[in-house]
C-alpha positions in Angstrom: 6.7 -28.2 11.7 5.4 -26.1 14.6 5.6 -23.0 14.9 7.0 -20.3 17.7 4.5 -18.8 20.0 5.1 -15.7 18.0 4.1 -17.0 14.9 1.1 -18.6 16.5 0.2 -15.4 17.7 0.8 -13.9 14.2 -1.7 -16.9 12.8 -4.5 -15.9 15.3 -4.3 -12.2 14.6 -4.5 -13.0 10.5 -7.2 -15.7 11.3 -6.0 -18.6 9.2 -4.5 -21.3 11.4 -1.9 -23.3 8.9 -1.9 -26.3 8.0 1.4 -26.3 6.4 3.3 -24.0 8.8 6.3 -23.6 6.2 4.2 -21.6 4.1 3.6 -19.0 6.6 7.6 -18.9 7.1 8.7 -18.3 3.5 5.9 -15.9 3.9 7.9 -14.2 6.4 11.6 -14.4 4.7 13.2 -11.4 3.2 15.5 -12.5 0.5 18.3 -10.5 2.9 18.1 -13.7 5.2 17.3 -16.4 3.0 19.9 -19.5 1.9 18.8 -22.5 -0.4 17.5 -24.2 2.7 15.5 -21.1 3.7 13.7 -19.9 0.3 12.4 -15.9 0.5 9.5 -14.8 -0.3 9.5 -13.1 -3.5 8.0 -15.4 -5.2 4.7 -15.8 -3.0 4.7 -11.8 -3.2 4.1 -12.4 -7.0 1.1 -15.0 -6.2 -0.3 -12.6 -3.8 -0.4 -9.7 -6.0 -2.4 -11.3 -8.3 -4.7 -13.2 -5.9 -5.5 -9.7 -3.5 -5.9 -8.3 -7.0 -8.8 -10.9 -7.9 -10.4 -10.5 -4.6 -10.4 -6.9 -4.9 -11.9 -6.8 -7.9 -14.8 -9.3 -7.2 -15.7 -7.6 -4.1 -15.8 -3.8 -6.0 -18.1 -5.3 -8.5 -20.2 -6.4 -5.6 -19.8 -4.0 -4.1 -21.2 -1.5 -6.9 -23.5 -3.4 -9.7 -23.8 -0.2 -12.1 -20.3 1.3 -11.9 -18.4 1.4 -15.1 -14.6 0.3 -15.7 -13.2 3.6 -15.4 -14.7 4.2 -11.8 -13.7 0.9 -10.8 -10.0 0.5 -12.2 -9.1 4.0 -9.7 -10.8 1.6 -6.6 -8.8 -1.6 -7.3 -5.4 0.6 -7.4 -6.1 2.5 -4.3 -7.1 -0.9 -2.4 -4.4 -2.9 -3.8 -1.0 -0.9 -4.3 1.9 -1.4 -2.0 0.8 1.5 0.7 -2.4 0.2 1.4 -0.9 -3.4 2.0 2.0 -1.9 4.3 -0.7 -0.2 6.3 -2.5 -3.6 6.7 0.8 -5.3 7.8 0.8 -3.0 9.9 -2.7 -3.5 11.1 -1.2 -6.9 12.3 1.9 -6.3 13.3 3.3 -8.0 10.7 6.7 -6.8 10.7 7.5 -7.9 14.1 7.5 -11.3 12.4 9.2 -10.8 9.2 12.7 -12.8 9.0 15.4 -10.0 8.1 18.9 -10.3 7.5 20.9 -8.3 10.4 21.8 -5.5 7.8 18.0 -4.6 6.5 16.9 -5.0 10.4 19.0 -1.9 11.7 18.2 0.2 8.7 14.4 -0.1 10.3 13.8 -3.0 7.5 10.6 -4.3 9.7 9.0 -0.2 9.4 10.0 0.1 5.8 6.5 0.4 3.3 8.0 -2.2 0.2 8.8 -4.7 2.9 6.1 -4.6 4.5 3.5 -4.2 1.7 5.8 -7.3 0.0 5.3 -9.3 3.1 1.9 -9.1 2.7 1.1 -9.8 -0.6 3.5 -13.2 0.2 1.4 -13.9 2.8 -2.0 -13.8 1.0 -0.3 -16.4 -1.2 0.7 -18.4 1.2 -2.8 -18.7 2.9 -4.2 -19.3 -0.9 -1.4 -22.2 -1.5 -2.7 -23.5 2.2 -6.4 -23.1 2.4 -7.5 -22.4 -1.8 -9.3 -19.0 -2.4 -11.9 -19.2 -0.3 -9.4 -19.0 2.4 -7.7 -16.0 0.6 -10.7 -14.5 0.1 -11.7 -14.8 3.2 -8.7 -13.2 4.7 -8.4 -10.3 2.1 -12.3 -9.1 2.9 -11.7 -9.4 6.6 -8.5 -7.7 6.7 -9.0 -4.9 4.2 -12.8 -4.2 6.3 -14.9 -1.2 5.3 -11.7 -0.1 3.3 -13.7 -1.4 0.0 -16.9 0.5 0.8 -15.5 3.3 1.8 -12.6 3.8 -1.3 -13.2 7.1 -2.8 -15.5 6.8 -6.5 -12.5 8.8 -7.5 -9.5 6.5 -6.2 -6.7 7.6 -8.7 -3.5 8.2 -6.7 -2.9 11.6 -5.7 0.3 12.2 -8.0 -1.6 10.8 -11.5 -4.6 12.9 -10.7 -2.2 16.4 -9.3 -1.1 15.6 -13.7 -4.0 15.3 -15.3 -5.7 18.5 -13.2 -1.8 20.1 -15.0 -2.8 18.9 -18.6 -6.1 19.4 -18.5 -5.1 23.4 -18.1 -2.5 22.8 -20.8 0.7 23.2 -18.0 3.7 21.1 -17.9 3.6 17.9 -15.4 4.2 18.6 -12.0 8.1 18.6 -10.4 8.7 16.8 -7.3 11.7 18.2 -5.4 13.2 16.7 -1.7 13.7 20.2 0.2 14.8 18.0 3.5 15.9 14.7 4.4 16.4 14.2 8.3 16.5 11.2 11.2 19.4 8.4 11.2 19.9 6.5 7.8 18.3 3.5 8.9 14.8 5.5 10.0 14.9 8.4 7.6 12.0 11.5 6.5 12.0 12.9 3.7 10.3 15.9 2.8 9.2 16.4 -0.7 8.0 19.3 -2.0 5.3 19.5 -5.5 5.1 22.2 -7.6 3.0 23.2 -10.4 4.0 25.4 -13.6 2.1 27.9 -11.9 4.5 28.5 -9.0 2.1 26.8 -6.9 3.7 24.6 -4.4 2.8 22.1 -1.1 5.4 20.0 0.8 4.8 17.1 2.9 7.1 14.9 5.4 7.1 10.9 5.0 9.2 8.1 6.0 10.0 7.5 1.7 10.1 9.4 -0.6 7.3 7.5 -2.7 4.8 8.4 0.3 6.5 11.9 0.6 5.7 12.7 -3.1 2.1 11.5 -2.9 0.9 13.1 0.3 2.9 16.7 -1.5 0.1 15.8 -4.8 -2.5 15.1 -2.4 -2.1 18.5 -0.3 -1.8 20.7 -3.4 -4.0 19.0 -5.6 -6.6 20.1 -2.5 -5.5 23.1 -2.3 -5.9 24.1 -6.5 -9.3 22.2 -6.3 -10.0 23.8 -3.5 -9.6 27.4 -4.7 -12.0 26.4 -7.4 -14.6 25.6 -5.2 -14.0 28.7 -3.0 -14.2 31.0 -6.3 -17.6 29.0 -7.0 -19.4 29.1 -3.5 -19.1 33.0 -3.3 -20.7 33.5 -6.9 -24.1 35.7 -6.6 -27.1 33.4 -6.6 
């Protein structure tokens, strides 16, 4: 099977030339496209989950020798959940390659985060299935770069850490309200709006309403911690 000079392109900007070509296209098929003759790729996302999860989690331990299981189970989820993955399929242009159906193409299918962040993960498994793990392997640590080193000690996502700063004060979980929604139904924002107990509130704009409601956490979450910090530095010495 050969493959189209896009694909080939697609192959030299992941750097894993196939030696099973078909691989790389189930990689690519969204089950909106795909017949009995033209499988999707929902089950390589599974593979890929699991494989970019392994990787991950080697390279943290590497990575740190003397941090515990609580510092590194925050890393692993902030390396391997679905929005870092879209924004490494984005990295290399992966959705200009994905094989939609005509509906989920004009509703902006080849921007959307779970696409894209599915496509990935498929395509991690594909290169395993092609090349073993040390392919994989190799592919996950060049794509994902100084992303490991640089994860925060404190990775959790911003909405489960916004909850446990609310309980550890004894307030109720925080709400998570859409205050907007704007743009054409098949490239929609939403903005989404977190607010605390305390009447204390931050909104942010995304292009879902997952990454809406975690950039809201992450904005108030700085802005309670960092009232805390304020209150501290002007403390008499």
């Amino acid at each position: 099977m050969n493959l189209s000079g896009e694909l080939a392109a697609f192959e030299t900007r992941l750097g894993h030339r196939f030696s099973d070509p078909s691989l790389l296209v189930r990689a690519l098929t969204h089950p909106s496209i795909a017949s009995e003759a033209r499988p999707d790729n929902q089950r390589l996302e599974f593979l890929g989950d699991r494989v970019l999860g392994l990787v991950i989690a080697e390279a943290l331990l590497a990575a740190d020798e003397t941090a515990a299981e609580g510092a590194l189970a925050p890393r692993l989820n902030a390396l391997v959940r679905k929005e870092t993955c879209a924004d490494i399929a984005r990295e290399v242009d992966l959705g200009a390659v994905l094989r939609l159906g005509r509906s989920e193409t004009m509703s902006g299918g080849r921007r959307k985060t779970a696409l894209l962040g599915d496509g990935m993960e498929a395509v991690i498994a594909a290169v395993y299935l092609d090349g073993g793990y040390g392919a994989a392997q190799a592919l996950v640590l060049r794509l994902w770069g100084n992303r490991i080193e640089a994860v925060e000690s404190d990775a959790r996502d911003a909405k489960t850490a916004l909850q446990e700063w609310a309980q550890a004060r004894g307030e109720a979980p925080p709400a998570y309200v859409e205050i907007a929604r704007e743009g054409p139904d098949h490239a929609p924002r939403f903005t989404i709006e977190a607010r605390l107990a305390d009447g204390r509130t931050a909104a942010a704009t995304a292009t879902s309403k997952r990454a809406a409601e975690q950039s809201a956490a992450k904005a108030l979450l700085d802005t309670v911690e960092g009232r805390s910090r304020g209150r501290a530095s002007h403390e008499p010495r």
